[in-house]
VOPAGU-2260 file (C-alpha; in pm, 1 decimal, decimal comma):
REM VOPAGU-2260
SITE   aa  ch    i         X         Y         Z
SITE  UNK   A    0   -1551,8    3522,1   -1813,2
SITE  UNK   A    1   -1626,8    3808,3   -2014,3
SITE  UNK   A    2   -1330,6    4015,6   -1930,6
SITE  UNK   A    3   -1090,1    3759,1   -1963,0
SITE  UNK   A    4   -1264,8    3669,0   -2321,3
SITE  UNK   A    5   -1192,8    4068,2   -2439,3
SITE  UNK   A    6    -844,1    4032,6   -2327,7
SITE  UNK   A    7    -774,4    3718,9   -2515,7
SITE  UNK   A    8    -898,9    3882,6   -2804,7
SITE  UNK   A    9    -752,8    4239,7   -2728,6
SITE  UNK   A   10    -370,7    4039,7   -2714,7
SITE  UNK   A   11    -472,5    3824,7   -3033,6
SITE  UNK   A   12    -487,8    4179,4   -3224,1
SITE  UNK   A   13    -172,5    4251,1   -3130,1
SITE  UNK   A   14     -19,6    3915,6   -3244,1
SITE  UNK   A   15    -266,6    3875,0   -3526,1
SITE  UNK   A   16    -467,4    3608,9   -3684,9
SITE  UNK   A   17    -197,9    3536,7   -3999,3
SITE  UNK   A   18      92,8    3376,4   -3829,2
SITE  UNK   A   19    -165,9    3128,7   -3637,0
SITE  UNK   A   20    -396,6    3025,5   -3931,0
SITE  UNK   A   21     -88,6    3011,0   -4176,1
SITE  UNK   A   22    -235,3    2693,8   -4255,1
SITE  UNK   A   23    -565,3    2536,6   -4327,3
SITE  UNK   A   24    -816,0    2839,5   -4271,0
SITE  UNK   A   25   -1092,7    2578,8   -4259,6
SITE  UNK   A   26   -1485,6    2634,5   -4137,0
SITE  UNK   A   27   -1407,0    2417,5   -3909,6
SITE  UNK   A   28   -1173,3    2640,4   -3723,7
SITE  UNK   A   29   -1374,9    2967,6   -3814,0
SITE  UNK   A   30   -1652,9    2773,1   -3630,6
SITE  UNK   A   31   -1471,3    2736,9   -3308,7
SITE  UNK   A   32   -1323,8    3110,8   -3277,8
SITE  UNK   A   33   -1662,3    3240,8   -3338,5
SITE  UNK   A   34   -1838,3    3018,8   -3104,9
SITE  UNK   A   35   -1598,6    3130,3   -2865,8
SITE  UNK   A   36   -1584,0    3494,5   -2939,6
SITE  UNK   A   37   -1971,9    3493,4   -2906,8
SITE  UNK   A   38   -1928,9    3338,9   -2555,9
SITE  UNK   A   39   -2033,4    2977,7   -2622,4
SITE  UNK   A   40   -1750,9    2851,8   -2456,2
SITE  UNK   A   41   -1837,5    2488,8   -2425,9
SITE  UNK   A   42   -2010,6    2427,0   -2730,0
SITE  UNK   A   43   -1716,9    2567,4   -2876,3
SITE  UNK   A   44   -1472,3    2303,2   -2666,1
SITE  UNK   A   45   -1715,0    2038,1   -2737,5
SITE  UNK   A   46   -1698,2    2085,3   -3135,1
SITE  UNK   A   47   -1326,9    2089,6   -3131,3
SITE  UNK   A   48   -1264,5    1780,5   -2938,3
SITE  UNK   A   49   -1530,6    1595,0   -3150,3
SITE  UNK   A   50   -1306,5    1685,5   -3446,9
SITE  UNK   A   51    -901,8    1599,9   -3270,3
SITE  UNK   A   52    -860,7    1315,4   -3383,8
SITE  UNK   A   53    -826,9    1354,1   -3739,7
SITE  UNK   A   54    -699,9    1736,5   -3697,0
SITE  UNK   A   55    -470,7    1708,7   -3388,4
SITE  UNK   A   56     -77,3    1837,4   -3542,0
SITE  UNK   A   57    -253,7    2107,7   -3787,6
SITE  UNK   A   58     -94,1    2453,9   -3561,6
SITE  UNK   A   59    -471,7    2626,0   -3688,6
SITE  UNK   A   60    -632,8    2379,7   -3484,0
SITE  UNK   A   61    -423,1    2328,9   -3199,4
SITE  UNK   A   62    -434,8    2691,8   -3136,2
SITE  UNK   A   63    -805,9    2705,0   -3165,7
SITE  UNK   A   64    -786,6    2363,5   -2971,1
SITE  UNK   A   65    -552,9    2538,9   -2730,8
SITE  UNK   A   66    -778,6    2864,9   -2670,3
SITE  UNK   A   67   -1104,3    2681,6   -2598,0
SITE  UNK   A   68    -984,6    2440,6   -2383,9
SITE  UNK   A   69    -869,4    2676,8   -2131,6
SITE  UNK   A   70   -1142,1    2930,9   -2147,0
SITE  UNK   A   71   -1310,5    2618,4   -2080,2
SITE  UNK   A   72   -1103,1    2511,4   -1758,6
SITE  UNK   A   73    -899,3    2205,8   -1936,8
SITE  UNK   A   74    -537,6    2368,1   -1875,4
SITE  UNK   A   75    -409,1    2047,1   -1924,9
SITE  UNK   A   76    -572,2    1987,6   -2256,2
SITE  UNK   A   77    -434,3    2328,3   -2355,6
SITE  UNK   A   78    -100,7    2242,1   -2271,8
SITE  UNK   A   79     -78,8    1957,0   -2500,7
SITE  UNK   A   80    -241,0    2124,8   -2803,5
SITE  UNK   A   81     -37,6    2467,4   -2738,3
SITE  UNK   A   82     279,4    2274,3   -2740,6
SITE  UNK   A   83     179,0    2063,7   -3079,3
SITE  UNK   A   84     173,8    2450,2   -3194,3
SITE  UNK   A   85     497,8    2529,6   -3071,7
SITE  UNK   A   86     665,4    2257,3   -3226,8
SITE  UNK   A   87     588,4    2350,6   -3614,4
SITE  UNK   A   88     552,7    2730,8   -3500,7
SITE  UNK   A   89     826,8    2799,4   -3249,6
SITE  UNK   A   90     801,6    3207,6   -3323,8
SITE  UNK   A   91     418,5    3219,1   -3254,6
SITE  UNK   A   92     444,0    3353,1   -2942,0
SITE  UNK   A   93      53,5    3439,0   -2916,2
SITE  UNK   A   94      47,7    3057,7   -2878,7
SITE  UNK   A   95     326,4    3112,1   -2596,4
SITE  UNK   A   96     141,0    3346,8   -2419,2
SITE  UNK   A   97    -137,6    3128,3   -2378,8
SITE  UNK   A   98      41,9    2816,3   -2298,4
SITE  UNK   A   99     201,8    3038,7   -1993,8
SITE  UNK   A  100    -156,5    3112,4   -1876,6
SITE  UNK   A  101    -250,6    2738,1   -1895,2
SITE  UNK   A  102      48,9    2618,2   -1695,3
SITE  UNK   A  103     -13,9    2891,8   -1459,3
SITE  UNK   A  104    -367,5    2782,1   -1438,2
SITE  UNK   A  105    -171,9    2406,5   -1376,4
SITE  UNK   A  106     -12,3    2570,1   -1102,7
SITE  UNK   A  107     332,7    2459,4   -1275,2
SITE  UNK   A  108     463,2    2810,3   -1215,3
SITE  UNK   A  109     825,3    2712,2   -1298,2
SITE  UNK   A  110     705,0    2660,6   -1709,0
SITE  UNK   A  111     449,1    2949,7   -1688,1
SITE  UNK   A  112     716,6    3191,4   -1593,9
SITE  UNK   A  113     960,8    3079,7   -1857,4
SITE  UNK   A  114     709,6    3111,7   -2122,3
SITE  UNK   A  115     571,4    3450,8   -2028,3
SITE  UNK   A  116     957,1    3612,1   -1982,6
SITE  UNK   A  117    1009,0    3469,0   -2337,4
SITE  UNK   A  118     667,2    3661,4   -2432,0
SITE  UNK   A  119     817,4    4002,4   -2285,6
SITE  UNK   A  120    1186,5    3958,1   -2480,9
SITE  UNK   A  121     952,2    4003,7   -2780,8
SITE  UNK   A  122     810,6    4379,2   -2653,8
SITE  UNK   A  123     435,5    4353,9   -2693,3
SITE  UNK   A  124     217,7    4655,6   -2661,1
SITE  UNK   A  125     202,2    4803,4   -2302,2
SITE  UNK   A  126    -109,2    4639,1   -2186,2
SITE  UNK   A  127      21,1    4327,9   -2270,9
SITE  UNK   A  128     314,5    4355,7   -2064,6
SITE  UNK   A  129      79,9    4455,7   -1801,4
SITE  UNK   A  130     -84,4    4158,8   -1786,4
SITE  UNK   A  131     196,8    3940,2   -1801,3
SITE  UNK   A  132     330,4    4149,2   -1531,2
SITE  UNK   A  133      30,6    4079,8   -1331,6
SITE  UNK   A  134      60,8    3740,2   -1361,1
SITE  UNK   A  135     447,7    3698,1   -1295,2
SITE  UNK   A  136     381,2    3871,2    -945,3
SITE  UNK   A  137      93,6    3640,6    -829,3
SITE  UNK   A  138     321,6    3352,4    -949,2
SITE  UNK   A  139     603,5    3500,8    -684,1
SITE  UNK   A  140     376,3    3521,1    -434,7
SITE  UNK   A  141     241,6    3181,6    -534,0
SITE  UNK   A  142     577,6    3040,6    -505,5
SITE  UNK   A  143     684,9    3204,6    -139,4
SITE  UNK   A  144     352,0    3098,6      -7,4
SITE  UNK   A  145     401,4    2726,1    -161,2
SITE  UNK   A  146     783,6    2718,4     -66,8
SITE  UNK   A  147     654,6    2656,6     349,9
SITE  UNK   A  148     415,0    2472,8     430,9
SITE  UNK   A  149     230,6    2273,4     730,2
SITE  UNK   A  150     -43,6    2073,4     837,8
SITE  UNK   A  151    -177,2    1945,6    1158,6
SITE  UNK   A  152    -411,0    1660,3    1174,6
SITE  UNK   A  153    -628,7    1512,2    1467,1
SITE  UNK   A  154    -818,7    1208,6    1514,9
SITE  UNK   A  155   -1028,3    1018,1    1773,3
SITE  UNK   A  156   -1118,1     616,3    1757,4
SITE  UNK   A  157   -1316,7     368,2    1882,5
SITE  UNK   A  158   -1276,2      31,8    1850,5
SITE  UNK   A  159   -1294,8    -342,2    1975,1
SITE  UNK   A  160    -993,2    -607,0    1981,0
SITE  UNK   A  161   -1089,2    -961,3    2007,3
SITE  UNK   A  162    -715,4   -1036,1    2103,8
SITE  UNK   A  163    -540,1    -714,3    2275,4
SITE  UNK   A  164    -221,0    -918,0    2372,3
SITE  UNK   A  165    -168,4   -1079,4    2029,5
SITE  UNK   A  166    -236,9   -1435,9    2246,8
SITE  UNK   A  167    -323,0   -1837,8    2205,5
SITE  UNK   A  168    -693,4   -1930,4    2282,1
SITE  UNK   A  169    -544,4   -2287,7    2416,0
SITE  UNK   A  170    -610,9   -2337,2    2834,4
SITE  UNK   A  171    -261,1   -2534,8    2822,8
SITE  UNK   A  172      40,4   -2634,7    2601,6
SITE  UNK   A  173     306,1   -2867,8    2540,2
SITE  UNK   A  174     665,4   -2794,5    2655,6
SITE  UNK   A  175     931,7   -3079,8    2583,2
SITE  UNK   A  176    1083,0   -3056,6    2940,6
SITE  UNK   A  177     801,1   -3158,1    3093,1
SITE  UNK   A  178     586,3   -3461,5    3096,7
SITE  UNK   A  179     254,9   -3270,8    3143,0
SITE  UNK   A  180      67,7   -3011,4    2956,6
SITE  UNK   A  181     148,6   -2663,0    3118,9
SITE  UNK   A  182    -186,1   -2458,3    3203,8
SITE  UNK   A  183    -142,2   -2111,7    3086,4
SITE  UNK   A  184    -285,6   -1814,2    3344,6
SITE  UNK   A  185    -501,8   -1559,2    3197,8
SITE  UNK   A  186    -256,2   -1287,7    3091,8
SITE  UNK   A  187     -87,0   -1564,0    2865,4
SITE  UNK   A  188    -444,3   -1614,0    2668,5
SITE  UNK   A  189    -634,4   -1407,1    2449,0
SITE  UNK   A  190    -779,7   -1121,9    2582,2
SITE  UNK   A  191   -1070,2    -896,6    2423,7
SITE  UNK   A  192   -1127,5    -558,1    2498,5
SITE  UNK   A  193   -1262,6    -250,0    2381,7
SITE  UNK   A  194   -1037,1     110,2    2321,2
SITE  UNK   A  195   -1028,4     454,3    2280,5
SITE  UNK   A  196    -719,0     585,8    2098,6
SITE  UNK   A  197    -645,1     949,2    1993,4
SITE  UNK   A  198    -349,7    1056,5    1787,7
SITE  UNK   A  199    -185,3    1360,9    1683,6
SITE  UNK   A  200      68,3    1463,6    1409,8
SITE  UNK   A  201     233,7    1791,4    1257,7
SITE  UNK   A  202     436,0    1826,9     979,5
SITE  UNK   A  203     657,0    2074,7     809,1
SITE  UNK   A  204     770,6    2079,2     446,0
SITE  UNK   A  205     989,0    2317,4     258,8
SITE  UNK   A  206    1032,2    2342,1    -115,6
SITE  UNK   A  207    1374,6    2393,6    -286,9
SITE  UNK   A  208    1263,1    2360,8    -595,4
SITE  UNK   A  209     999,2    2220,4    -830,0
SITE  UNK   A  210    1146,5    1893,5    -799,8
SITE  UNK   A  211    1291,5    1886,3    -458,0
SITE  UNK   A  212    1173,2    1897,5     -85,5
SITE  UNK   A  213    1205,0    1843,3     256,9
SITE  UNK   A  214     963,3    1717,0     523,8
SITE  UNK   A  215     994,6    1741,4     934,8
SITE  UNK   A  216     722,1    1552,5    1107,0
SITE  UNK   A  217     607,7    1464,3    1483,2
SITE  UNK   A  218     357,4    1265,8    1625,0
SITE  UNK   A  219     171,4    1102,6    1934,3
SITE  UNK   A  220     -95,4     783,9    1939,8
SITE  UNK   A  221    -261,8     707,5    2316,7
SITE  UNK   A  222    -471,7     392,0    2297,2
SITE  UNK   A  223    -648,2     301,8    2628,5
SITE  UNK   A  224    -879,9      19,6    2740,9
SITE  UNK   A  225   -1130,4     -57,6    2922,9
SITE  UNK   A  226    -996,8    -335,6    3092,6
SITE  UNK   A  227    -682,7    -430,6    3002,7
SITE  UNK   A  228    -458,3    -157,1    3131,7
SITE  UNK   A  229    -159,1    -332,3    3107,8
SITE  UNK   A  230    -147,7    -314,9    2730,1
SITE  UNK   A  231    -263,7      59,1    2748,3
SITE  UNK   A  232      34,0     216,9    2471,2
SITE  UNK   A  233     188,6     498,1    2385,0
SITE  UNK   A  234     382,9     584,8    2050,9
SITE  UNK   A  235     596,5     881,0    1992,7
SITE  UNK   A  236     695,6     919,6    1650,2
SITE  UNK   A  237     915,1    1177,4    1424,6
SITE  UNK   A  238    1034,6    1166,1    1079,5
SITE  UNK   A  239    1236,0    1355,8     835,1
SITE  UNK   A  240    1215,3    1308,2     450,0
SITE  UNK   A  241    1413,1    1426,0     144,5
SITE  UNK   A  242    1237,8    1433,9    -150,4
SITE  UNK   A  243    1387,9    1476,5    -519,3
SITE  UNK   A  244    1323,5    1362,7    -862,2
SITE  UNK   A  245    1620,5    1086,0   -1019,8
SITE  UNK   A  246    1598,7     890,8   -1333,4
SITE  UNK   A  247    1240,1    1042,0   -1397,0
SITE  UNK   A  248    1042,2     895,3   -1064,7
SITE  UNK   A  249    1092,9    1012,2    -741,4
SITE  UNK   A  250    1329,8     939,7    -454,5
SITE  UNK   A  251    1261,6     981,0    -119,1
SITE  UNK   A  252    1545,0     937,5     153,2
SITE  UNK   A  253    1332,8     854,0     511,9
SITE  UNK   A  254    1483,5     896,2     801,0
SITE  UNK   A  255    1217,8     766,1    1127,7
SITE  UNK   A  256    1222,8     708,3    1499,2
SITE  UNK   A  257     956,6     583,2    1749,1
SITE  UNK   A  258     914,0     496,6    2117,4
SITE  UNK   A  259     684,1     284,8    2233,3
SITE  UNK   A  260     530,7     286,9    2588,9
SITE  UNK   A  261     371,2     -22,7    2770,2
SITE  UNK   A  262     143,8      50,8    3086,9
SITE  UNK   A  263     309,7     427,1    3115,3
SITE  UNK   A  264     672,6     222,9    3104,8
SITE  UNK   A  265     921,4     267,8    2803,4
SITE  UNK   A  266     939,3     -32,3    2635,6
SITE  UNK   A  267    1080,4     -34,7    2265,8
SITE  UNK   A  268    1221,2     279,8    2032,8
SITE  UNK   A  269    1356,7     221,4    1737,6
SITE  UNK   A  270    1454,5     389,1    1399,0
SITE  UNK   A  271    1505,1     331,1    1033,9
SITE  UNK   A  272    1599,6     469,0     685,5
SITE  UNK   A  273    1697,2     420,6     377,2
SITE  UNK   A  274    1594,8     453,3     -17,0
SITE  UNK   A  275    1229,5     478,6    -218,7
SITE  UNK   A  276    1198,4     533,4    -574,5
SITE  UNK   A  277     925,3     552,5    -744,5
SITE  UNK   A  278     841,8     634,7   -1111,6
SITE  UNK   A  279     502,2     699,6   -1256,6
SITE  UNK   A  280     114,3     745,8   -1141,7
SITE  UNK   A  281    -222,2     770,8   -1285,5
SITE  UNK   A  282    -254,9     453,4   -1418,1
SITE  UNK   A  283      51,3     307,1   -1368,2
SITE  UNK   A  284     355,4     303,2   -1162,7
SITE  UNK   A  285     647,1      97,1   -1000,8
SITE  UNK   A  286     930,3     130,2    -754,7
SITE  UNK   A  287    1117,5     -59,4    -518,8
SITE  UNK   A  288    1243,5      10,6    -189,0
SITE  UNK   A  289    1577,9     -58,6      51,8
SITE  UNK   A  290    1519,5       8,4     418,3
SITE  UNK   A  291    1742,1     -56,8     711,3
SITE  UNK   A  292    1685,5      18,7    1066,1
SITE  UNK   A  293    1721,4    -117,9    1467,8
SITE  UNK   A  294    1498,7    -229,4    1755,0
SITE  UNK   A  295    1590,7    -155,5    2165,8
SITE  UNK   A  296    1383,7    -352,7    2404,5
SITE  UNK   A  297    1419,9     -94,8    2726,6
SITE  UNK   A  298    1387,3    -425,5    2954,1
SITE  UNK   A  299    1444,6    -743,2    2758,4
SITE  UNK   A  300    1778,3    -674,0    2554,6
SITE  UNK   A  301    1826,4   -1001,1    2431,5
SITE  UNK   A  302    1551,2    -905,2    2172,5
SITE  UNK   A  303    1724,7    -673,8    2026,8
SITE  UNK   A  304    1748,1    -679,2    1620,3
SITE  UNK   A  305    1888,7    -522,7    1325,1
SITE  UNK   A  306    1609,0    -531,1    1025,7
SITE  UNK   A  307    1718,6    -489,6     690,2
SITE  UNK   A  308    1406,2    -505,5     429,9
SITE  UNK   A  309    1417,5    -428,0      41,3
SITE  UNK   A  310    1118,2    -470,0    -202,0
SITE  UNK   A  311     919,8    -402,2    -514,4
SITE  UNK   A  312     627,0    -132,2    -587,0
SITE  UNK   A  313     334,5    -126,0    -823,7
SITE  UNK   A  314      43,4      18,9    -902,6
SITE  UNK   A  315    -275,5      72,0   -1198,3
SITE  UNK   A  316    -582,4     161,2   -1215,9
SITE  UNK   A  317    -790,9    -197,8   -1305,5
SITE  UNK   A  318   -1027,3       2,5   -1459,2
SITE  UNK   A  319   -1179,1     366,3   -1448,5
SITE  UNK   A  320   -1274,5     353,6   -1098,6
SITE  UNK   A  321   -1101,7      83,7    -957,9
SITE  UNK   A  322    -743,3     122,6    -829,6
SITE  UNK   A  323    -456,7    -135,7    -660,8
SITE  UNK   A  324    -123,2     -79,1    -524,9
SITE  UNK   A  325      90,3    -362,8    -483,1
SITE  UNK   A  326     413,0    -498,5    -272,5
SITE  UNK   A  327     632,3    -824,6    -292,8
SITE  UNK   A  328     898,8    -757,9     -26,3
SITE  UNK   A  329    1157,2    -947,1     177,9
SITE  UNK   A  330    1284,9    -846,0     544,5
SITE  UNK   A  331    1566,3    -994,6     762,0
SITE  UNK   A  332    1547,0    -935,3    1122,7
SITE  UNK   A  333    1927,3   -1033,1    1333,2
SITE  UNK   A  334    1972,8   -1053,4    1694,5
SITE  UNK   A  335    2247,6    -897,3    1836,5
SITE  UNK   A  336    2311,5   -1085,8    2113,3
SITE  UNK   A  337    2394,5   -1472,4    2101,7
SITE  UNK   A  338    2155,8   -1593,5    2390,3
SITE  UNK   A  339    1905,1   -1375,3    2177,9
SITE  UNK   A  340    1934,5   -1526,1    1828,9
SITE  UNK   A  341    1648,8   -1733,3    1822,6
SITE  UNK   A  342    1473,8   -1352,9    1785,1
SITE  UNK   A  343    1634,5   -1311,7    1487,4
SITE  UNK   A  344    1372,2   -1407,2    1196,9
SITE  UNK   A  345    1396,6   -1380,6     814,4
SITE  UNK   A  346    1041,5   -1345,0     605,6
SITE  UNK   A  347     897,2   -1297,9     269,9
SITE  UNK   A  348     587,4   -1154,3     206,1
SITE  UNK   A  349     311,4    -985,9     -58,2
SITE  UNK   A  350      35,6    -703,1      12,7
SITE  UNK   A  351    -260,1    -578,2    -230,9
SITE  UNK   A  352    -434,4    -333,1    -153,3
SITE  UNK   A  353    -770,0    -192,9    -367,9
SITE  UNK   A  354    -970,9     168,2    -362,8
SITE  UNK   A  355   -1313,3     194,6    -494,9
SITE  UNK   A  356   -1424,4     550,0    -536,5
SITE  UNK   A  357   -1846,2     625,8    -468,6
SITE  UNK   A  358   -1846,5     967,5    -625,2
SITE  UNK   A  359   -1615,7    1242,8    -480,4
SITE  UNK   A  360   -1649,7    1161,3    -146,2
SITE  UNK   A  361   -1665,8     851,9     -13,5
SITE  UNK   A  362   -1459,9     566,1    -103,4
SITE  UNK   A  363   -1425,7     173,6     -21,3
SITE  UNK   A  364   -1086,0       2,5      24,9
SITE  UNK   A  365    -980,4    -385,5      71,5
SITE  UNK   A  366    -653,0    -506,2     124,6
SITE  UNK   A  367    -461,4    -807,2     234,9
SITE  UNK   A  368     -95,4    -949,1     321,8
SITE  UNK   A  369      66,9   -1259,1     347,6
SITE  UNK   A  370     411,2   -1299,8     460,5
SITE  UNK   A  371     645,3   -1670,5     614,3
SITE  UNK   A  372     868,7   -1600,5     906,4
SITE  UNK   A  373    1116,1   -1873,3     924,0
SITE  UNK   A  374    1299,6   -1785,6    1276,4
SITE  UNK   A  375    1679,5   -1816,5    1299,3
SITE  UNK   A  376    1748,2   -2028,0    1566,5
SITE  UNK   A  377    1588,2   -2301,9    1792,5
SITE  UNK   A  378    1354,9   -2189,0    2093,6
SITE  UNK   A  379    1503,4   -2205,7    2432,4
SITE  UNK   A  380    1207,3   -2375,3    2529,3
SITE  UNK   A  381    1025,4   -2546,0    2271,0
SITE  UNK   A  382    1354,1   -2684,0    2093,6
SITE  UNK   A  383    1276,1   -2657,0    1755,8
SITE  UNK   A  384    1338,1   -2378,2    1533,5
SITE  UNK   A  385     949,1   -2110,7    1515,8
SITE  UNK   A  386     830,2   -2061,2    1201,2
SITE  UNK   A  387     492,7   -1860,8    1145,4
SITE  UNK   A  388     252,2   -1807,5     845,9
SITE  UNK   A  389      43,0   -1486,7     901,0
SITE  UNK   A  390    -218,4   -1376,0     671,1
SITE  UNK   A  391    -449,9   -1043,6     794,2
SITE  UNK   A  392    -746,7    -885,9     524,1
SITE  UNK   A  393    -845,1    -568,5     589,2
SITE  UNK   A  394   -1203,4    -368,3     462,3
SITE  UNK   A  395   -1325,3     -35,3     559,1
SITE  UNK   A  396   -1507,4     293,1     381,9
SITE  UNK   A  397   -1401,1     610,2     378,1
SITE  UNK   A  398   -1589,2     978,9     347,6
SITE  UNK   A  399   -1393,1    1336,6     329,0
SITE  UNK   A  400   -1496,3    1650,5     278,9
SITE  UNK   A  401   -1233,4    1945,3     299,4
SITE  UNK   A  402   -1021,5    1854,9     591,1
SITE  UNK   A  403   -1260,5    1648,1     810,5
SITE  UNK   A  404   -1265,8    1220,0     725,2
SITE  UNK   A  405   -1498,9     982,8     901,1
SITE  UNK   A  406   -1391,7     596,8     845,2
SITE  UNK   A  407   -1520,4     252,0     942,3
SITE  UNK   A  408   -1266,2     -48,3     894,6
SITE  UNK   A  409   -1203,6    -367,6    1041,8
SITE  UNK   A  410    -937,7    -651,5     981,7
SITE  UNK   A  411    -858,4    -985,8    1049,0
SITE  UNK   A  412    -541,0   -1158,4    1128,3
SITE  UNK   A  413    -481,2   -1526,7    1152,0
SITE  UNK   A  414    -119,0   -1652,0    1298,9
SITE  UNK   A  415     -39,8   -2009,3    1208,6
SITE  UNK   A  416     287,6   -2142,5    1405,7
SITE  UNK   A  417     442,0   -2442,2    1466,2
SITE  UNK   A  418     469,3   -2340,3    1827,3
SITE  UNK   A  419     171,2   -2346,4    1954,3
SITE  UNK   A  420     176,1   -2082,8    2207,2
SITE  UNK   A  421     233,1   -1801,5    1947,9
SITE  UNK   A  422     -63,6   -1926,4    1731,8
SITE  UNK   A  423    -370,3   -1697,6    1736,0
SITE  UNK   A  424    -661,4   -1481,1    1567,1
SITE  UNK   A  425    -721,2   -1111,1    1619,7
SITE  UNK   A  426   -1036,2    -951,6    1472,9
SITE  UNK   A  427   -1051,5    -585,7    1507,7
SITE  UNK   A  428   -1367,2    -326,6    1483,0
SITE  UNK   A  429   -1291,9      38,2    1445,0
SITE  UNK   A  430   -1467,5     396,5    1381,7
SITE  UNK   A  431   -1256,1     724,3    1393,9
SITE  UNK   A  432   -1336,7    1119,0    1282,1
SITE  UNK   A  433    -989,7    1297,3    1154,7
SITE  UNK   A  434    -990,8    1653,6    1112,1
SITE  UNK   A  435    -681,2    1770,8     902,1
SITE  UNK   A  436    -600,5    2136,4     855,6
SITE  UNK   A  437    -258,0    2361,4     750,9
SITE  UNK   A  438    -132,0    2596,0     474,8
């Protein structure tokens, strides 16, 4: 602290006092440079943002403003007043030199450059390049390091299903054709069960620019019960994502494929890809989304679809700990084969989902969905056309530290169909340790 104090004031003799306090040459400013020159740092931060309000847009105090708030470690503050400088004062480049340090602090390397090569054009004194030489060379190694980068993450759960094959609790149904109810066997009921599942998942990602990148990822999730072998799965996952910044939010441009195994056989892959954009954060944001994509049954082609979905995105913060992202969204799901179009399904939906922070650790989440799938043709069987309401909550809390998470969730899902064969609950019970690590 005290070195980087002496070269503060060390580069503010070079640039002098006059230009910067031009203006109003106020105690109020003498107060906070001599707080800070005698090394009260915060006291001196403190007194200045008591007073920014009513002196915010004066350049004497945003530089003073500007100064303490990064020898302070509020780059971001910094920025803000610095810039307010710049803007009546676009030759005081002592004020430029420190708004490069605070966006370098920011790690927004792209404006900390610019601003210290516009420093240099002005030939300071030779210790002053020196530092700002300094500084330009960790911000090129900064930005090779930061171009590549990976991560790996592992995890490990354990869990109970109440209803592993997604099935009715009824002992026997109605089906037109016959006169009698038809008793169901076991493997057509709900079955409970409790799992192990492990999962695994790399990714790549490479920077083009400040605004641009791409991401390469791979995966593998193993579930396997204790019982109920049959439904022991497998899913094989990769993706590839192009990132970039368009009408100030960001796009994304997915492009993802799975395979899905069944008792060690193959039994469903599929892909899909399309366009997100998003724009704004913090406390606020929206977006919408237009996804298309395909599903191959491996042994039962006449359920294979065609899925288009599109939607809308939104988020804010409720209040200053309490946060909610929201989706209203509308898929269509067509059968490509004729004797399969009663497959084909169209449905509307909404999710919510909430965070609750508990300090910088832990956090509690809640969410729920609701969506109608009105099915596109009459059932071979049943002779009238399916049509399902399903509505699942979810609830769970969350601790991290560095790259290990421990989490504890559970869920509910209720189907209600006119059919009643595909009418069910599922409650699920789950624990799982992730351990994320990369560069």
């Amino acid at each position: 602290m005290v070195h980087r104090l002496a070269l503060a004031w060390l580069i503010f003799a070079w640039f002098g006092t006059a230009a910067v306090l031009a203006g109003d040459e106020g105690a109020m400013v003498d107060n906070i440079l001599a707080l800070l020159e005698s090394g009260h740092v915060e006291e001196a931060y403190h007194l200045a943002d008591d007073h920014v309000m009513e002196q915010e847009g004066e350049p004497a105090f945003d530089f003073a403003y500007g100064l303490v708030a990064l020898a302070s470690g509020h780059a971001n503050v910094a920025v803000f007043a610095l810039e307010r400088v710049l803007v009546h004062q676009p030759w005081n480049h002592r004020a430029r030199l420190e708004l490069a340090r605070a966006y370098y602090e920011l790690r927004d390397f792209a404006s900390s450059k610019l601003h210290f090569k516009a420093v240099l054009r002005q030939k300071p004194p030779a210790m002053v390049r020196a530092r700002i030489a300094h500084y330009l060379h960790r911000i090129d190694t900064a930005q090779r390091q930061a171009r590549y980068q990976w991560y790996a993450q592992l995890g490990l759960t354990m869990g109970s299903d109440s209803n592993v094959n997604g099935a009715t609790d009824q002992q026997s149904i109605v089906i037109p054709a016959f006169t009698t109810a038809v008793v169901l066997d076991d493997q057509s009921r709900k079955l409970d069960d409790s799992f192990s599942q492990w999962d695994g998942t790399f990714t790549w990602r490479m920077h083009r620019n400040k605004f641009t990148s791409w991401d390469i990822s791979a995966g593998l999730t193993e579930r396997r019960h204790s019982r109920e072998y049959d439904f022991d799965s497998g899913n094989l996952h990769t993706a590839v994502a192009w990132r970039t910044r368009v009408l100030k939010g960001a796009l994304q441009v997915p492009l993802q494929w799975h395979s899905i195994r069944l008792a060690n056989h193959a039994y469903r892959s599929g892909y899909q890809t399309g366009l997100q954009w998003r724009r704004g954060q913090g406390h606020a944001g929206w977006g919408g989304f237009v996804l298309i994509g395909a599903q191959r049954y491996d042994h039962q082609s006449t359920r294979d679809i065609n899925t288009v979905m599109t939607g809308l995105l939104a988020n804010w913060r409720i209040n200053a700990r309490l946060f909610s992202q929201h989706q209203l969204f509308i898929s269509n799901e067509q059968a490509i084969r004729e004797e399969g179009k009663h497959h084909g399904r169209q449905y509307p939906g909404v999710s919510s989902r909430f965070q609750l922070p508990l300090g910088l650790r832990q956090q509690l989440f809640f969410s729920v969905s609701y969506y109608r799938a009105d099915y596109a043709a009459e059932h071979p069987v049943f002779a009238v056309a399916r049509q399902d309401d399903v509505t699942q909550v979810a609830a769970g809390w969350r601790w991290r530290h560095k790259g290990l998470q421990f989490q504890i969730n559970t869920s509910f899902l209720q189907n209600d169909s006119n059919i009643m064969l595909y009418a069910y609950e599922r409650t699920l019970w789950q624990a799982s340790v992730n351990y994320q690590w990369g560069r």
